[in-house]
C-alpha positions as CSV (number, residue, x, y, z in Angstrom):
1,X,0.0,0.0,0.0
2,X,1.0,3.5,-0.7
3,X,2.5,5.8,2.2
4,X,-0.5,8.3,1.2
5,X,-3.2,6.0,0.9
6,X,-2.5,4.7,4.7
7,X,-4.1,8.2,6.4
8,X,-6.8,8.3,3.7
9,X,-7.9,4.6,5.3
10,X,-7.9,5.6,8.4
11,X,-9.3,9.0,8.3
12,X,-12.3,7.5,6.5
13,X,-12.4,4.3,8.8
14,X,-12.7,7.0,11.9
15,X,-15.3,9.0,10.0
16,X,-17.8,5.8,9.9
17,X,-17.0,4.6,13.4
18,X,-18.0,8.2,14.5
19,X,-20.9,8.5,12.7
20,X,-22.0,4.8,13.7
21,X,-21.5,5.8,17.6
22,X,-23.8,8.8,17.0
23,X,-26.4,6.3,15.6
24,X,-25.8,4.0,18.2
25,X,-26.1,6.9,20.7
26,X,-22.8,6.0,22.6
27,X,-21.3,7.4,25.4
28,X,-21.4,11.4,24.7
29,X,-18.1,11.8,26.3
30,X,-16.9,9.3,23.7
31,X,-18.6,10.8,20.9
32,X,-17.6,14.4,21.9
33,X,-13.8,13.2,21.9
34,X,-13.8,11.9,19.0
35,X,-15.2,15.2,17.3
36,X,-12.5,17.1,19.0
37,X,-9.6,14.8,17.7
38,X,-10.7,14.8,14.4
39,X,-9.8,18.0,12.8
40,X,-6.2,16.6,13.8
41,X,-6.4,13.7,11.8
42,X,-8.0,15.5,9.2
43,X,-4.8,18.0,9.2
44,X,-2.6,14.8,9.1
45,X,-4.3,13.8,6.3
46,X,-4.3,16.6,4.5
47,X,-0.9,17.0,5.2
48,X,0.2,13.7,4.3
49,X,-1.4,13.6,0.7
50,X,-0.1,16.9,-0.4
51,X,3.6,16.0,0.3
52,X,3.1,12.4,-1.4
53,X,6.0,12.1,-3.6
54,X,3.5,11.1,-6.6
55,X,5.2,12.0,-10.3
56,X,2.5,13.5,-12.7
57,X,3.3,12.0,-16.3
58,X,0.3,13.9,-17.8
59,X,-0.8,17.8,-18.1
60,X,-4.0,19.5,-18.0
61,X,-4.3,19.9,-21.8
62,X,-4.0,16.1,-22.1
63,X,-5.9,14.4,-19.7
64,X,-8.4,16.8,-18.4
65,X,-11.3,14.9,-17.2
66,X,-9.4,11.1,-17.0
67,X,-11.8,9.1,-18.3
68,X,-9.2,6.5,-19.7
C-alpha cells in the first residue's frame, strides 16, 4: 500500500465509526472526543497527501477529465 493511501484509510475508517457511535447513541463523552480529535487527523491527512511524492506523467491539456 501506498504511504499516502495509509491516512486516507484511516481517516475515513474514523469518520464511519463516529458516525456509527452517533447512531448507536454512545457514550457522549466518547462521541464528543472523537469530534474534537478529528480536525487533527483531518490535518494529518491533509498534510500527508499533499507531500506524497507522486510523479504526474500527464498535463492538463492532455488528460483533463481522466476518463481513460
Amino acid at each position: 500500500m501506498k504511504n499516502y493511501l495509509f491516512p486516507v484509510y484511516l481517516v475515513t475508517a474514523f469518520l464511519i465509526i463516529y458516525v456509527t457511535a452517533i447512531q448507536v447513541n454512545l457514550n457522549t463523552g466518547l462521541i464528543l472526543f472523537m469530534f474534537s480529535i478529528s480536525p487533527i487527523l483531518i490535518l494529518w491527512m491533509v498534510y500527508k497527501v499533499l507531500t506524497a511524492d507522486v510523479e504526474v506523467t500527464g498535463t492538463f491539456e492532455e488528460k483533463w477529465y481522466e476518463d481513460q
